[in-house]
N, C-alpha and C positions, 0 to 999 in steps of 0.2 A: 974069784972073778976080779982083774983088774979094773979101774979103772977110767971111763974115756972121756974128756975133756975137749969140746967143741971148741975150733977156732972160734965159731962164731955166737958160744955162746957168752952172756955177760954175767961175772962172778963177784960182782958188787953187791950181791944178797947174799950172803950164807946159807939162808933158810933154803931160797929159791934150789939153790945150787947142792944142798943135802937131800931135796927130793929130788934131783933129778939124775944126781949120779947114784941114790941108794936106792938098786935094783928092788931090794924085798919090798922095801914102802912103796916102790913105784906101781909093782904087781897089783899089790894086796891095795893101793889103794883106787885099782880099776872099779866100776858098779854095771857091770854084764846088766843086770836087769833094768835100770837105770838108760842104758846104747840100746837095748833091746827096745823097752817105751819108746824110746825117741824113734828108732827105725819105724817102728809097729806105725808111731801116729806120724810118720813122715810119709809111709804107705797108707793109711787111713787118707788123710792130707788130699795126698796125689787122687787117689779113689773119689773120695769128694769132689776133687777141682773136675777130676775126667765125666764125672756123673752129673755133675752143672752143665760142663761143656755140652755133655751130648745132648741132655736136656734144652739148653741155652739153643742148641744147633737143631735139635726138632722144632722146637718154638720157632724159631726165627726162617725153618725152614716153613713151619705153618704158615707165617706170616707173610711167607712169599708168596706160597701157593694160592693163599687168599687175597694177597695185592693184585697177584698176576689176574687170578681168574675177574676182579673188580674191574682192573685195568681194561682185559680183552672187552669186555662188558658193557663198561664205557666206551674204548674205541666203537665196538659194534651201535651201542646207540647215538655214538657221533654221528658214525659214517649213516647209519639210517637215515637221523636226523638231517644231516648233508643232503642227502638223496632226495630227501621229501623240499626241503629246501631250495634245490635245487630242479627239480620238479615243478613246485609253485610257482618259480619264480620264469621257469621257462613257458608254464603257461598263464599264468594272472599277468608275470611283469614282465611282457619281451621289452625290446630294446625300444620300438617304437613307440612303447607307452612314458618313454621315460623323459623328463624333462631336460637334459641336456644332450638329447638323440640329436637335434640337430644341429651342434657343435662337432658330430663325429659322425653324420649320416656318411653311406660311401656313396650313394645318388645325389647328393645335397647338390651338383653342379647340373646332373640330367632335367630336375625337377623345377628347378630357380628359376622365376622368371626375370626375363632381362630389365638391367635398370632403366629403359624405356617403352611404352609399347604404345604411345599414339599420345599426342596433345594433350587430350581428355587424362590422362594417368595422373589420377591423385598423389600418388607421390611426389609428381614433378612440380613442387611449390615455386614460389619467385624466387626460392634461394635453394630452390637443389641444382643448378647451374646447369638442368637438362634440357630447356629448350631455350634455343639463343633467340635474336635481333633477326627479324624478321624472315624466321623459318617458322613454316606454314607448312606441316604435311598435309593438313585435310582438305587444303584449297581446293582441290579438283573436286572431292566428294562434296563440299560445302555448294560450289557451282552448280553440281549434278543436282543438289536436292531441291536449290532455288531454283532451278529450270523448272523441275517438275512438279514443286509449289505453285508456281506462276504458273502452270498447264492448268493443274487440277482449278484455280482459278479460275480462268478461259472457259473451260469448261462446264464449271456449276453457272460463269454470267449467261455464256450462253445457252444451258439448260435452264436457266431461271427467264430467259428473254424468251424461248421457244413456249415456256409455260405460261408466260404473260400472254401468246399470241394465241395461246391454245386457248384459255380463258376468254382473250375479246373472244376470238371465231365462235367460243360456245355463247358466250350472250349475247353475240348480232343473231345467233341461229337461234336462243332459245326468246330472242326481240321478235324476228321474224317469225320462229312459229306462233307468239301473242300475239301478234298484226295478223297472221293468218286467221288466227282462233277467232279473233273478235271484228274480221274482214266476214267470216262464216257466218257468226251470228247475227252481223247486221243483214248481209243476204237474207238468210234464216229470215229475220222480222221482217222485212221490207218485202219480202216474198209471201208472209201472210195479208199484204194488203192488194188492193185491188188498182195494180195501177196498168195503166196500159199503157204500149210501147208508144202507140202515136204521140203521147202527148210528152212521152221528151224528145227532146228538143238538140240533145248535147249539150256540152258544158261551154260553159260560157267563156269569153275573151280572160278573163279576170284569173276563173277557174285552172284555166289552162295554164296560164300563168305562175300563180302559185303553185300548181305543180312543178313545173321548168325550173322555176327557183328553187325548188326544194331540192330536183335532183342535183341541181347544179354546186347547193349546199355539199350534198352527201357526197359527188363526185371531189370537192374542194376536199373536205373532211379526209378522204382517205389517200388524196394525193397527200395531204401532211401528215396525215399518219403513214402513209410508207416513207417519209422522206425523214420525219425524226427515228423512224426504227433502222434507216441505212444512217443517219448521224451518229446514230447511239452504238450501231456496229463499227463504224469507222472511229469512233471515238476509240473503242474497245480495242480493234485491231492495232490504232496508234499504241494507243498506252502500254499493248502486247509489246509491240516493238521496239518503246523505249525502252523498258524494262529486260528486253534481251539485250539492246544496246549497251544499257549500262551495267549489265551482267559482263556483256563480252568486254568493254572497257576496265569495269574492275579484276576480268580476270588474267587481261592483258596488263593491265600495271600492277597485279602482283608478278606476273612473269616475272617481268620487265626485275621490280626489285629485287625480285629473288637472283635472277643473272647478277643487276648490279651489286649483288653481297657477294653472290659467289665471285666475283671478275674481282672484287674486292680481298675477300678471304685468300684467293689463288696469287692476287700479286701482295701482300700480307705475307703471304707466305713462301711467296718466293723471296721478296727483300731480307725475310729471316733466314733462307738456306742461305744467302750470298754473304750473310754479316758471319755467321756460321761458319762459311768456306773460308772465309778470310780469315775467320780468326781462329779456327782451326791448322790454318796455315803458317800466321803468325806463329802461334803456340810449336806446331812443330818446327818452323826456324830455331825458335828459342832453342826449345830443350832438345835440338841435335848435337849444338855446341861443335856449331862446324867453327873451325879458326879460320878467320877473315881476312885478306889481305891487310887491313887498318893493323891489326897485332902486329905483325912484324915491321909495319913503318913505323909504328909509336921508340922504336930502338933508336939510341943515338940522338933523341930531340932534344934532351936535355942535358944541364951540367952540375954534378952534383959530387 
């Protein structure tokens, strides 16, 4: 056997290069049993690695299976929990219970009551700028109720006068049935004695007299008694009269003011639309930037 010499092998060892070109020692000094081991445990090796893996791969397939089935498990007791959650909350906490509903009611405009609803309205302080200078909604009602104050008035003086007259009329009648009573009983006695008609005589000049006077008393007595109860009427009916008089006065010069504010307000408010037109009008001069005769004469005035 010749020979063979690598371009690329290097021959600066002698040793190196005696074993590798002398085939016998090259043979002889292979170890079969030696490549065999190493194969043997290189296949052990792989077997091992492959028997982890599968191991590693059941395991971690267990580990799925038992994440997953945890996980579904959870999700399920979320979603219950949701549900019950969501349950409670539709019927313990609706919307209307909740303390900023009326930030976001959808009726909050239907139910609102307006920022004014009569004079009387507690909200409307001296500084909530809701009732002006001599606006007076309830005038008319306030009129109506003092008309019918001053009735019910009239009415109790005069059932309290009718009751005064009921009263005399019962003690002149329960006067006069005493006078009759004791008119009876002197009868009565004077009727047990023994007198005989011859010997009266009639009453006397005197007698007669005091009687006259007496009537003349009682007839005085109730001409002035009817004549202060038509005073006391008339009085009544005056005072009735002034007292609508000066109902209908007071409710004519609130008219009266309420026109003069409104006649007020109206030309108020007309001098504002007119300051408005005008300078509404101005402003649109302005900003049309029409060019004005004046621009093209200002050409030529100067010398510069």
């Amino acid at each position: 056997m010749g020979r063979f010499v690598g371009s690329g092998v290097p021959n600066h060892d002698p040793r190196r290069l005696e074993t590798v070109l002398n085939a016998k020692y090259r043979l002889i000094g292979v170890d079969v049993q030696a490549l065999d081991a190493q194969v043997k445990e290189k296949a052990d090796a792989h077997a091992a690695r492959q028997a982890e893996d599968s191991a590693r791969a059941c395991l971690s397939h267990g580990f799925t299976s038992t994440l997953g089935a945890a996980a579904a498990a959870a999700a399920a007791a979320r979603a219950a929990w949701d549900k019950e959650v969501s349950a409670f909350r539709a019927e313990a906490q609706p919307k209307a219970t909740r303390r900023e509903w009326d930030l976001s009611r959808p009726d909050a405009l239907q139910i609102d009551t307006p920022a004014r609803i009569g004079d009387d309205d507690p909200r409307c302080g001296p500084a909530s700028m809701q009732r002006f200078y001599g606006e007076d909604l309830l005038a008319a009602d306030r009129a109506d109720a003092q008309m019918q104050q001053a009735r019910a008035w009239w009415d109790r003086q005069a059932a309290e006068r009718a009751a005064e007259r009921a009263a005399a009329a019962a003690a002149a009648a329960a006067q006069a049935d005493l006078a009759a009573q004791q008119d009876a009983a002197q009868r009565d006695l004077a009727a047990t004695e023994a007198v005989r008609r011859d010997h009266f005589k009639g009453m006397s000049a005197a007698q007669r007299a005091a009687v006259r006077e007496g009537q003349l008393v009682q007839v005085e007595g109730a001409r002035e008694d009817g004549a202060m109860a038509e005073a006391a009427e008339a009085r009544a009916a005056a005072a009735g009269r002034d007292v609508g008089a000066a109902l209908a006065r007071q409710a004519l010069n609130a008219e009266l003011a309420r026109r003069q504010q409104a006649a007020a307000t109206a030309e108020a408010l007309r001098r504002q639309m007119e300051e408005k037109r005008v300078r509404d009008a101005a402003l649109r001069e302005v900003y049309a930037n029409r060019v004005a005769p004046s621009y093209f004469e200002q050409f030529g005035t100067s010398h510069r």
